[in-house]
N, C-alpha and C positions, 0 to 999 in steps of 0.2 A: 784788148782782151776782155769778155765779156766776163760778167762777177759769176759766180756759182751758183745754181738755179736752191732755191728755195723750195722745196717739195712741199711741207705742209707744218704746222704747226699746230699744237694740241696743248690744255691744260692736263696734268696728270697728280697722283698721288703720292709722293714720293715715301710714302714708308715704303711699297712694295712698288717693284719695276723688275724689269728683266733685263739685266746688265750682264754681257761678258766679263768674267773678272782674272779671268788668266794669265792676262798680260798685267796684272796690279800689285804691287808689292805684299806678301801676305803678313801682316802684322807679327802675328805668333802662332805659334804652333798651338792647338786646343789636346787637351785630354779627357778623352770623352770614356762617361761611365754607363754603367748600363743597370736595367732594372725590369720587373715588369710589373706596370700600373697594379694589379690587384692585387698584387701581394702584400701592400702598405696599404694604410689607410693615413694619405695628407693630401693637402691641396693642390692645385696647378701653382699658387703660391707660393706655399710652401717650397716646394720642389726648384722653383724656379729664382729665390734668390740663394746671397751667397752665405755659406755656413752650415748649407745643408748637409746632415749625417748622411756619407751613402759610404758605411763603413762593409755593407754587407753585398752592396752591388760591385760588378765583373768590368772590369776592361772592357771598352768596344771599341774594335778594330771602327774606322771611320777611314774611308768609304769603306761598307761593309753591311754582313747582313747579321741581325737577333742572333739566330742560330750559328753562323760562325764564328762569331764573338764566343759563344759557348763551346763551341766545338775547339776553338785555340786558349779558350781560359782552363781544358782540359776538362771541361762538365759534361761532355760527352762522346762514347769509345768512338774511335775512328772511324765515318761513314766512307771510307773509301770501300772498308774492310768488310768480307764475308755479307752477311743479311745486316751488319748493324746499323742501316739509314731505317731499317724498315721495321726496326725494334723500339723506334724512338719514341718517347711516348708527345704527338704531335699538338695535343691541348696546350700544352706547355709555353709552344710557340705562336699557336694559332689565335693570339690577344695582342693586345696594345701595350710597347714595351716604353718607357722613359729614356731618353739619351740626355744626360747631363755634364755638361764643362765650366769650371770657373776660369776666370783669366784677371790679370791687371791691366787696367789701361796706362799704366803709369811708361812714359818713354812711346808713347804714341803722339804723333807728331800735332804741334799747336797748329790752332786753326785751319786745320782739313777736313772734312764730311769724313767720319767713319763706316763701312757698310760691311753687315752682316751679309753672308752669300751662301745662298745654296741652291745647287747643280741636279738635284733631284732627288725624293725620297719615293720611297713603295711600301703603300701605297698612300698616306697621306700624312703630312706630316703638319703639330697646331706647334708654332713654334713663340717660345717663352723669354724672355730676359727681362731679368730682375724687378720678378711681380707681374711684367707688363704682355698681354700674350700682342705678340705684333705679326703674326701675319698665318697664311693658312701655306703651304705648298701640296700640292695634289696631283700625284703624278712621277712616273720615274722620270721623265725628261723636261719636267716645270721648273722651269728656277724661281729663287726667290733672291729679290736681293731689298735688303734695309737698312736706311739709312738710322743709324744706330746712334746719331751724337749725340743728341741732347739726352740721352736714355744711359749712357755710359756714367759709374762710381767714378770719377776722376782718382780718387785716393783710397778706395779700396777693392775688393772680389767685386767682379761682375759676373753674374750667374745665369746661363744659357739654358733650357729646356726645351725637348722636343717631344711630343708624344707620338709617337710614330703609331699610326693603325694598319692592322693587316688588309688584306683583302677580302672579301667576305667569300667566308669558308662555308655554309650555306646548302653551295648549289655549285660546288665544285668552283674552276677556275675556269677555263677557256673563254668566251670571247664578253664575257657578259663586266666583267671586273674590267676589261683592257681602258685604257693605257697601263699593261703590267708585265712580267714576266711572264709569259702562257705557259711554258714548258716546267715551269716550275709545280704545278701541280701534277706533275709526271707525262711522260710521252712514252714513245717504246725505245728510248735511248736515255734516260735520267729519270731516276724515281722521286717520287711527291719531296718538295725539300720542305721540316715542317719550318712553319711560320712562312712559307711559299714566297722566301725570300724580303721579308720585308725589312726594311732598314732603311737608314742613312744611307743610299747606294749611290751618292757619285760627292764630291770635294766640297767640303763646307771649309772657308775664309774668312779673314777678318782684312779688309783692306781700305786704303785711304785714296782721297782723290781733293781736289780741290770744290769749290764751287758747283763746278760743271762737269760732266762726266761721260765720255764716250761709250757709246751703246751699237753692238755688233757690227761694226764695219763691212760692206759691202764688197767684195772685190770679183766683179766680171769682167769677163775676157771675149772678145769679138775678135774672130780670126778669120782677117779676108783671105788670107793664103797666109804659108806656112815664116812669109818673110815679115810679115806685120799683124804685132796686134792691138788693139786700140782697148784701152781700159778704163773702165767707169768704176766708179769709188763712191758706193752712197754712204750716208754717214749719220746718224743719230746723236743729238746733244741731245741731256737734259741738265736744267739748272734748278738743282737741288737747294739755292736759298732763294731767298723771300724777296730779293734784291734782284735788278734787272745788271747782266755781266758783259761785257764787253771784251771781246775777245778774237785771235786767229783761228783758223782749220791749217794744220799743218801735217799733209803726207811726207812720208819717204820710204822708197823702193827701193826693194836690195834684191839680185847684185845689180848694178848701176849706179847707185846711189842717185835716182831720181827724185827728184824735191819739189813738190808742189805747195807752194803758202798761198790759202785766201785772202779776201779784201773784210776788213773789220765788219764783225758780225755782235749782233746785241739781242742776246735772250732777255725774254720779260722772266720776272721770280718764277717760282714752280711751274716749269715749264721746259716741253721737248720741241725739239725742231729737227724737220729729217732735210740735209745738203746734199747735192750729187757734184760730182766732178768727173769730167771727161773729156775727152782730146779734142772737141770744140771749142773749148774754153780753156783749156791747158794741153797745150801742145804736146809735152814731153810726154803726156801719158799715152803713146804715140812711139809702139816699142819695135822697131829696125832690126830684124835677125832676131827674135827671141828665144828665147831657152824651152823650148816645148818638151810639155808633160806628155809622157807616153805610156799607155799598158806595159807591162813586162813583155821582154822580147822584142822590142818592136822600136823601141829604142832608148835614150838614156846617157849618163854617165857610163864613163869605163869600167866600173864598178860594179854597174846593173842597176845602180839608186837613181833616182827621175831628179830632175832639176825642179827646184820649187822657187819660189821668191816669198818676201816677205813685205808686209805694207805696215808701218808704223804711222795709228793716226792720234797725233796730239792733239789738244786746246790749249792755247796760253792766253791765261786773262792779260789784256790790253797788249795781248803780242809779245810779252815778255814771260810772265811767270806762268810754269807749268801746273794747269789744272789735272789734267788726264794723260795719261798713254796707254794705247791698246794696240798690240803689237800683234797679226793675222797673216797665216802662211798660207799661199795659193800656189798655183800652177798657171799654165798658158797652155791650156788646148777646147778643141771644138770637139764637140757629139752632137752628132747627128742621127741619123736609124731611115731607113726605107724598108719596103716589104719587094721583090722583086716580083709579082706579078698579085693579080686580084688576090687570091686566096694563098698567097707565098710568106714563106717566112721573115720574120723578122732580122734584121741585117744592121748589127751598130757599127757604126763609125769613128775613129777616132781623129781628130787633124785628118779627116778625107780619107782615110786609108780604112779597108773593111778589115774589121778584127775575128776573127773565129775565135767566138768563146771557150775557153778552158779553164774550169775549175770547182769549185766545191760551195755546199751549203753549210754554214756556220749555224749550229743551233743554238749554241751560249757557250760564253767562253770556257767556263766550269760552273757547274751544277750549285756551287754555293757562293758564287759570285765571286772568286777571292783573288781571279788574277786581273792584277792592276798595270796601269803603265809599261815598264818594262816587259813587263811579261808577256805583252803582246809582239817585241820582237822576234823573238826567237819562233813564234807562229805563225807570223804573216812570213817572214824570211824563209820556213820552210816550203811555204806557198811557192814565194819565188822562187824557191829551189827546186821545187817539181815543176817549175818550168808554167806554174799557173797564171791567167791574167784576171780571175774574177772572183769576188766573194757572194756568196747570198746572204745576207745579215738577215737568216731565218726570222719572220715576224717579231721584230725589231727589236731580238732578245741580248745584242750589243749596246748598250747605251755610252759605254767610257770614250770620249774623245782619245784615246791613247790608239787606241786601235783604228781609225780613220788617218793618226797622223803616220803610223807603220806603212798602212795600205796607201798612203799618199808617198811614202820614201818609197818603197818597194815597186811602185808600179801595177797592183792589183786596185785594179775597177769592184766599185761596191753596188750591188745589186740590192737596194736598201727597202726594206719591207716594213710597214707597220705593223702595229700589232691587233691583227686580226688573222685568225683561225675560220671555216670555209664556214661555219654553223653559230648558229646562236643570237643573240640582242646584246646588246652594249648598254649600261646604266646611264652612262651620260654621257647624250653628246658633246657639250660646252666643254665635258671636260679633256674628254677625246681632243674636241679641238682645239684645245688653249696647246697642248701636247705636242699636238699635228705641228702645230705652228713653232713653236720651241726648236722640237728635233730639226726643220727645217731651216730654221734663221741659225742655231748653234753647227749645222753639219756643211749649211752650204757652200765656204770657200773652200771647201777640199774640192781637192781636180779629181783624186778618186773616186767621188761618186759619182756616177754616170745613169743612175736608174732609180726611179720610186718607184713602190710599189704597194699598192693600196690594201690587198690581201691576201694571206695564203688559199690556191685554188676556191677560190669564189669572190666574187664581186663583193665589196662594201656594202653591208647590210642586204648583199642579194640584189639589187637593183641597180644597175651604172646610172640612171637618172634620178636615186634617191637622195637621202640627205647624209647618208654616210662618205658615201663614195663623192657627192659633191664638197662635201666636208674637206675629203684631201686635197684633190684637186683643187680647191681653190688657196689650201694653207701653202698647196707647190706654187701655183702660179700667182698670187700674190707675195711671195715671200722668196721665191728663185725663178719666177721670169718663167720662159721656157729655154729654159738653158741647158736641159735635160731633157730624158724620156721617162714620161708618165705608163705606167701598168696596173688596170686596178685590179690587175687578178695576175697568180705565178702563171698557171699552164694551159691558159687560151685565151683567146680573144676574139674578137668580131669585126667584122668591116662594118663598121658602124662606129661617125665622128665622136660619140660620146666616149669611147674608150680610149681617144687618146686628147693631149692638150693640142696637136696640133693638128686630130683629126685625120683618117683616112687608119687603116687598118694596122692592127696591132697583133701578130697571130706568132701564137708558141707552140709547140708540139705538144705539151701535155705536162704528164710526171710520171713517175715509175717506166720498169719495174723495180721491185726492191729486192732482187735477189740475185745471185749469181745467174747464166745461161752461158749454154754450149759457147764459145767465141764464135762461132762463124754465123750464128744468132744475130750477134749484136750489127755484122756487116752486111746482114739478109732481110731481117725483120725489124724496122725500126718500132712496128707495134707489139711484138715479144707478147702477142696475148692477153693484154691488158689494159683494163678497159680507160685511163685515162688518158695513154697516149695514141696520139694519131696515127695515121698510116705516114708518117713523115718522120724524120731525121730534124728537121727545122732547130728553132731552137728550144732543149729540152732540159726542163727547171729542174727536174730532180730524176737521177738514173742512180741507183743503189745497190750495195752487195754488203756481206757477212764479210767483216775481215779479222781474221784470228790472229791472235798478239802472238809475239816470240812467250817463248815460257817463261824467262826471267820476269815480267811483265806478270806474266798471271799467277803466280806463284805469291807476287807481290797483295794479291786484294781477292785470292782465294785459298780457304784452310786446306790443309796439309791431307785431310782426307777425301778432297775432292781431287786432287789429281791424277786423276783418270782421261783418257781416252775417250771421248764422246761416241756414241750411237746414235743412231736416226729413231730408237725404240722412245713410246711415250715415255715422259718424264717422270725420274723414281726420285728417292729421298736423297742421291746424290746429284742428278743432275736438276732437282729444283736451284740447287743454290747457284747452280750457272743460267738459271731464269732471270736469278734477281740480279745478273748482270747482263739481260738481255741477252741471251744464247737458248731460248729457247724450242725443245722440240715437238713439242702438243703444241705449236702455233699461240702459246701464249704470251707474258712475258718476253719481246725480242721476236717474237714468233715473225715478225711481220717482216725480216729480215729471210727468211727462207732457209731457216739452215740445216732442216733436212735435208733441202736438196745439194743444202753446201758439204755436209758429212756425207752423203752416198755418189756427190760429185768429187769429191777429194778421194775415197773407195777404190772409183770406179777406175780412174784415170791415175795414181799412184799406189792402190793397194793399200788395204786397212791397216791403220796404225794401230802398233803394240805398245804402244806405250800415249800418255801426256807428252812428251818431248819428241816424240817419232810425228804426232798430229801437229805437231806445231809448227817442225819444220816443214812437212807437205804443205801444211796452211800456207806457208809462205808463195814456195810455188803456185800454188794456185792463185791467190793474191795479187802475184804478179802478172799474171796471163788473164785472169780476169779481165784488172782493171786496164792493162795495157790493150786488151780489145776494145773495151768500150770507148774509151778517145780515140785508137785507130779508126774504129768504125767512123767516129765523124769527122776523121781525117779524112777517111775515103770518099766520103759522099760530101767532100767540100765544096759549099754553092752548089750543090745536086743533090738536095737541096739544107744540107745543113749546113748551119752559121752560129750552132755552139751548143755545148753538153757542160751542166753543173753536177756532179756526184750529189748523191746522196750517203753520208756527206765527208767533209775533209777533215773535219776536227773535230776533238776529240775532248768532250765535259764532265763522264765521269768516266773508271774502267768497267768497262764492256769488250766484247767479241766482234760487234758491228760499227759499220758507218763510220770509218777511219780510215784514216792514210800513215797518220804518225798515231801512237798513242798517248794515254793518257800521262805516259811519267816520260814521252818525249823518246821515245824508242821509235826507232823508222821498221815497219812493214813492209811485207814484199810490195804491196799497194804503193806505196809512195816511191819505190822505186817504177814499179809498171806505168805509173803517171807523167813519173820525171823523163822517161824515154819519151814515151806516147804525144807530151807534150814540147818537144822543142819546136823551136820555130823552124831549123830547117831541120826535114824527119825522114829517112827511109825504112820506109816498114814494107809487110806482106799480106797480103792478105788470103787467108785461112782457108777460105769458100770458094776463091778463082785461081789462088798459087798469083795474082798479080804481083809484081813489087811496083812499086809506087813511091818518089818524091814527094812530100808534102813541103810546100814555100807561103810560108805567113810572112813573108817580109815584099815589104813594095817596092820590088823590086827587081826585076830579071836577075837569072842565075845561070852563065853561059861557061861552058868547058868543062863541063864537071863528069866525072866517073864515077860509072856505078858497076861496083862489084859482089855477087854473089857467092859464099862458098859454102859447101856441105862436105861436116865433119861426122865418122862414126863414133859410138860411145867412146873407141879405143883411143879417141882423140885424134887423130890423123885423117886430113882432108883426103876427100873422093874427088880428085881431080876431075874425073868424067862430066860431073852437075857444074863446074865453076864455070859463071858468064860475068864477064864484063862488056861496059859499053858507054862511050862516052854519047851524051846528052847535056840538054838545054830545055829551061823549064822559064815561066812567064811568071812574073809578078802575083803573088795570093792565090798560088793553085796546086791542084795536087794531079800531076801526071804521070803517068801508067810507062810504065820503061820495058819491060819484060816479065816472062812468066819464067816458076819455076818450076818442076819437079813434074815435067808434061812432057819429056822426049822418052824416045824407046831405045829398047837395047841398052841398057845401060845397068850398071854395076847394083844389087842386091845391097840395099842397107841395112845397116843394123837394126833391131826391132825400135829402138829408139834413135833418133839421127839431129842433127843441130844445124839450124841455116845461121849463116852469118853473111849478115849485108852491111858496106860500107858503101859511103855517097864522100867522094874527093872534091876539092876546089880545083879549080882553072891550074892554081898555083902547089897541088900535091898535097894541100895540107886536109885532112880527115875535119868534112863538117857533121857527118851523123855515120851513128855506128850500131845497127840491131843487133839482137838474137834471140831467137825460137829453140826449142825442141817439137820434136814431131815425130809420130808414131806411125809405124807401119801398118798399125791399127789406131782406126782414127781415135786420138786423145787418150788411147792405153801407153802408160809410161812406165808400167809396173817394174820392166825392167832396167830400170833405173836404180834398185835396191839391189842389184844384182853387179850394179859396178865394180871395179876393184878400188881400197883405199887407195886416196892419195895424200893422207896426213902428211905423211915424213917425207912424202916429197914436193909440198908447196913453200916455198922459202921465199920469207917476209925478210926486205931489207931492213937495215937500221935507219930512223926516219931523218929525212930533211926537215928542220926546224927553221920557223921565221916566223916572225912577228907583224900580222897584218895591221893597216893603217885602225883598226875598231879596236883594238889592244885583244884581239885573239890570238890565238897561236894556230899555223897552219903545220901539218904535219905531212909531209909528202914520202909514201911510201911504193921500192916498186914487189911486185906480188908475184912470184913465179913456178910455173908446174913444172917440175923437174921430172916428173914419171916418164917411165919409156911403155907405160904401159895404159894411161888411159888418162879420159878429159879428168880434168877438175870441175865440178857443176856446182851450177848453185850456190856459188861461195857467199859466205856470210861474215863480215868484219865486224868487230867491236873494239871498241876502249876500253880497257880494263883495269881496275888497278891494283896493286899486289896481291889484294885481300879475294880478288876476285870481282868484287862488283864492279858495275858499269860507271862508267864516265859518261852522264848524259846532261843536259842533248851534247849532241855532238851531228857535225854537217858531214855526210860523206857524199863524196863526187860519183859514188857508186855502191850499189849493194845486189845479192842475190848473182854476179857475174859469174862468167865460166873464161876458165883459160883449157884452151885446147894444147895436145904435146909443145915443150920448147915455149911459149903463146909468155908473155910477162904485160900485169899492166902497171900502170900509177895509180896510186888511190890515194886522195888525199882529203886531211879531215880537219877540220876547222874545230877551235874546242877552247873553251873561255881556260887559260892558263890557271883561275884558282881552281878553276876542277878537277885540273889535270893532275896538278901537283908536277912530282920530280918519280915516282914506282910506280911507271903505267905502262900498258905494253899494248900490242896490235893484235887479238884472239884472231883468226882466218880457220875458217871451219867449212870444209867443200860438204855438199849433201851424201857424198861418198866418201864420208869423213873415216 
């Protein structure tokens, strides 16, 4: 067996280093205060040992930002609420604030290196213990980590400071400040946040280790086919004393429980050394049938959650006692990308299988930084619940590793941007790239990211052969191989080797538009008139609409005398304050969302709304049919020539009107359902412009026997036998084939002014794989008589719910839903959780929203719902649009 190749060895610093410390036991929990520099007059001294008075300073949330600290110490009225972000008075925040913690080291373990850690500050943070300032961190995604022993009060306070400096407010934010939040100094979706987010923003530790200390662990995956995959394990030591250590590498692989131990290795004192291991020299890492990581849809657990493994890598000085453990979760799949002709779209790969992109741009997860860890489940999960396979980590305004390890369970691919904006200079390069390089070595053994990407719509510094764009590029490919796909720009590219790492063309569709259009638009025009997308469907980085919340939702973070009814009319003294949440109609504020043409497209096609509650529900509808055309459309044109569409966007940072699918307090939109159809992997839809129906098959893998049946129902509910076709067919591996048209024979029966297609697609074996439905107008898109329905309150009858307890400790509620009328459809239905008092039960997962039951017609609806929300007095609201 040959020993473990020796990569390189290097003398280092060891106050400061960059160590993973996630896998390290964290000493104690810190309580951190807060302050801002100028309002005292003492020293970095001062400040920084222990004893210090800070009888007058605030809590600070840690990880977190200045201003939310304030905003949850109750110093400032609710920025969710009415104008009050934009009341705030921002000097306040816009300085250098103090974060201070004492702690004891008492019961901290003898004779182990103790190290201070921190995972990133914004935007620079001089960091303090007791008297001593030890190090700088500069950067939201720099760590710092300090070897802290010989510096620690054995017997009494030890006293932490950090001065945290903002970004310079100047010359505004955008690209000149980056590595930072960019959106943080306002976009047209989140307004200026002051102190433009600066803070402690990601997990500061106190943790122990031995001697020697394991540093980011490598874990690649080489997959010659889908039966074997061969893994290399590069490995960083340093030895943190002054003494040469002697000592093992010991791997182990779960599930398997594969075990790899080296041959005795000997660090000189202060000193790193970088090891590789690989299945030349260790056989077992040499994996027979592996558990391959897959996009959503595409495969997986029974569940829908991706199989991951984990690699545990220790040192034990002299092969016995443990110095280190750092314990890193990965996946087992291959990405690839081809362009299918000179000037053809881009086409990713996953394990060899071509993936059509589906899914949304993330701009920040909230506007003032505050959701943490958990919190990212329940958003990525809804991702996977609209049936999405991909995130855009908007210029790289996600920094929390919580959010990569969801999108690694889930199955959502990350489209991962840095932070660059299409205009401007950058202050420092070094600093940029100590950054570059960070985000990289911290993000790389996630299987879900599949993509870099150098900058929002422009090239790095303007130049693909500059020093910006080379800057990434080389943090990607010395630091993750090419094991990925490099983009130094979102919405084009060139045939020209310098734009990608492995050369030969890299070409996107564009971005926009950013507003609603006609549906039969979206299956007609992939350039929609605007000037950044191409004449091409290909693959397109940003496609956008206005999507308007249910009213419970807006009621919530707009005053009581705004609820009103919008008009397309310039904006007055009631409708400024739906500017300042981005619903703009003088195209200011939001403007850039279109929603002019969203309130005279809502008008035109269901008839002007009387009320706030009358606009809200149409909004829905519309919503739906929007967003459900613009994924159809690049369902239709699948490989002719499109290979995938990201919204603008899926999630949701503050309350607003635009750029959402769910909203901000976690309410689902007609949007997120029009997505969750639009995007299943096996789809029967229609298309608008030709009456086609169409089978859409993202799975690899023929689909033989199956049935396709169309039916057309009038408002009264009651099928028009005459339009109904069936036909059984067979469809190929990753494609979308054309089965028959509808609504194109003669002689045939007079519909209603409004009329409803229902298409279902059967397996081989009877059982129901996709199931659409339309409404459609005798005049094109006028649905006005849709207000003209008869109620069917009292006749839609919600059973009493099937209760069970799923394996995540949820509760599933299975309900079934039935239109009892002899007189007309149920439309539009809208479900909530509600509980006695009335309010919502949110989030909550429902398997369905916005449905119609036709006469007789019952479905299932079942909702998933974390048990303490639900409580024991909660019921099922069902509310038809002809309520």
């Amino acid at each position: 067996m040959k020993p473990i190749i020796k990569i390189a060895a290097f003398a280092c610093l060891f106050l400061l280093i960059g160590k993973i410390t996630d896998a390290q036991t964290t000493l104690i929990h810190l309580n951190w205060k807060l302050a801002p520099q100028d309002d005292h007059l003492y020293t970095e001294k001062q400040v920084s040992v222990a004893g210090f008075n800070t009888t007058n300073w605030i809590k600070a949330i840690v990880p977190g930002t200045v201003f939310y600290s304030y905003v949850a110490a109750g110093k400032e009225s609710n920025p969710d609420y009415a104008d009050n972000i934009y009341k705030v008075d921002k000097s306040k925040y816009n300085r250098p604030y103090w974060y201070r913690a004492e702690f004891s080291a008492q019961g901290f373990p003898i004779g182990k290196r103790i190290w201070l850690n921190f995972n990133g500050i914004n935007k620079r943070g001089e960091v303090y213990l007791n008297g001593h300032h030890i190090g700088t961190v500069n950067g939201l995604m720099q760590r710092g980590t300090y070897d802290i022993t010989d510096l620690l009060n054995k017997n009494k306070s030890n006293a932490i400071a950090v001065l945290v400096i903002t970004p310079n407010t100047d010359h505004g934010l955008a690209n000149r400040e980056s590595p930072t939040y960019l959106s943080s100094g306002s976009w047209d979706w989140m307004p200026s946040v002051p102190g433009l987010n600066s803070g402690i923003t990601d997990v500061v530790s106190i943790t122990s280790t031995g001697p020697v200390s394991v540093e980011d662990p490598w874990i690649r995956t080489d997959l010659p086919n889908k039966k074997l995959a061969n893994l290399t394990v590069n490995v960083k030591l340093n030895n943190a004393s002054a003494k040469p250590v002697s000592g093992k590498i010991k791997l182990v692989i779960n599930p398997g429980n594969i075990t790899v131990s080296g041959p005795e290795i000997t660090l000189s004192g202060k000193n790193s050394e970088l090891f590789t291991f690989d299945d030349t020299s260790f056989p077992q890492l040499s994996i027979k049938n592996p558990k391959l990581w897959w996009p959503n849809g595409y495969g997986g657990k029974s569940d829908g959650t991706q199989y991951l493994y984990t690699c545990s890598v220790s040192f034990d000085v002299n092969g016995t006692t443990p110095s280190d453990d750092v314990t890193k979760s990965f996946g087992i799949r291959k990405i690839t990308s081809d362009t299918t002709s000179l000037n053809g779209p881009l086409r990713v790969y996953v394990n060899d299988v071509p993936i059509l992109i589906k899914g949304g741009n993330w701009g920040m997860s909230d506007y003032m930084l505050k959701v943490r860890g958990k919190d990212y489940d329940t958003r990525i999960r809804f991702h996977k619940e609209m049936n999405f396979n991909m995130i855009r980590n908007w210029t790289g305004e996600v920094t929390d590793e919580a959010f990569y390890d969801y999108c690694d369970k889930y199955g959502i691919m990350v489209w991962d941007d840095f932070w660059l904006n299409n205009f401007g200079p950058i202050d420092s390069l070094n600093v940029f790239k100590n950054n570059a390089i960070e985000k990289v070595k911290r993000l790389r053994d996630h299987p879900s990211v599949v993509i870099w990407c150098g900058a929002n719509e422009g090239v790095p510094g303007g130049n693909p052969k500059g020093p910006l764009n080379s800057t990434i590029k080389d943090a990607v490919k010395d630091n993750d191989g090419e094991d990925r796909i490099y983009l130094p720009r979102s919405n084009a590219g060139e045939n020209n080797p310098n734009f990608s790492i492995h050369g030969g063309s890299r070409i996107l569709s564009g971005s926009g538009i950013w507003g609603n259009v006609d549906p039969k638009t979206y299956f007609t025009d992939p350039h929609n008139g605007y000037l950044f997308s191409k004449d091409s469907y290909g693959l397109r980085s940003e496609l956008g609409t206005a999507t308007f919340v249910n009213i419970e939702s807006f009621k919530k973070f707009m005053p009581k005398e705004y609820w009103v009814a919008p008009t397309p009319k310039a904006v007055d003294s009631k409708t400024n304050m739906w500017a300042k949440h981005y619903f703009s109609t003088d195209g200011g504020l939001g403007g850039g969302s279109n929603p002019v043409g969203y309130i005279n497209d809502l008008s035109k096609r269901y008839g002007t709304a009387t009320s706030l509650a009358d606009f809200c529900k149409k909004a829905q509808l519309l919503n739906v049919e929007t967003m459900k055309a613009m994924y159809e459309s690049w369902n239709d044109h699948m490989w002719k020539d499109a290979s995938g569409m990201l919204i603008w966007m899926s999630q949701s940072a503050y309350p607003t009107m635009i750029w959402q699918t769910y909203d901000y307090y976690y309410d689902l939109t007609g949007a997120y359902f029009g997505a969750k159809s639009a995007c299943e992997p096996i789809h029967i839809q229609w298309n608008p412009a030709t009456n086609a129906v169409k089978i859409i098959n993202n799975k690899p893998y023929d689909l033989k026997g199956l049935t396709v049946e169309a039916s057309v129902y009038n408002m009264d509910g009651k099928i028009v036998s005459a339009y109904t076709q069936k036909q059984k067919t067979a469809v190929s591996a990753s494609s979308a084939t054309e089965v028959f048209t509808v609504f194109n024979a003669v002689n045939l029966p007079t519909l209603s002014a409004v009329h409803f297609l229902k298409l279902k697609l059967f397996a081989a074996d009877g059982h129901l794989l996709s199931e659409n439905f339309y409404w459609v107008g005798n005049t094109y898109l006028n649905y006005t008589s849709l207000d003209k329905m008869p109620k069917v309150s009292e006749d839609l009858y919600v059973s009493r719910p099937k209760i069970k307890a799923d394996l995540n400790g949820a509760i599933l509620l299975t309900y079934t839903i039935t239109n009892k009328s002899k007189t007309t459809a149920a439309f539009g239905i809208r479900a909530q959780l509600l509980k006695k008092s009335g309010a919502q039960i949110l989030p909550a997962i429902f398997n369905d929203g916005y449905f119609s039951l036709m006469q007789g017609e019952s479905k299932t609806l079942q909702v998933e719902v974390d048990p303490k929300l639900l409580g024991t007095n909660y019921r099922l609201d069902v509310k038809a649009y002809n309520n």
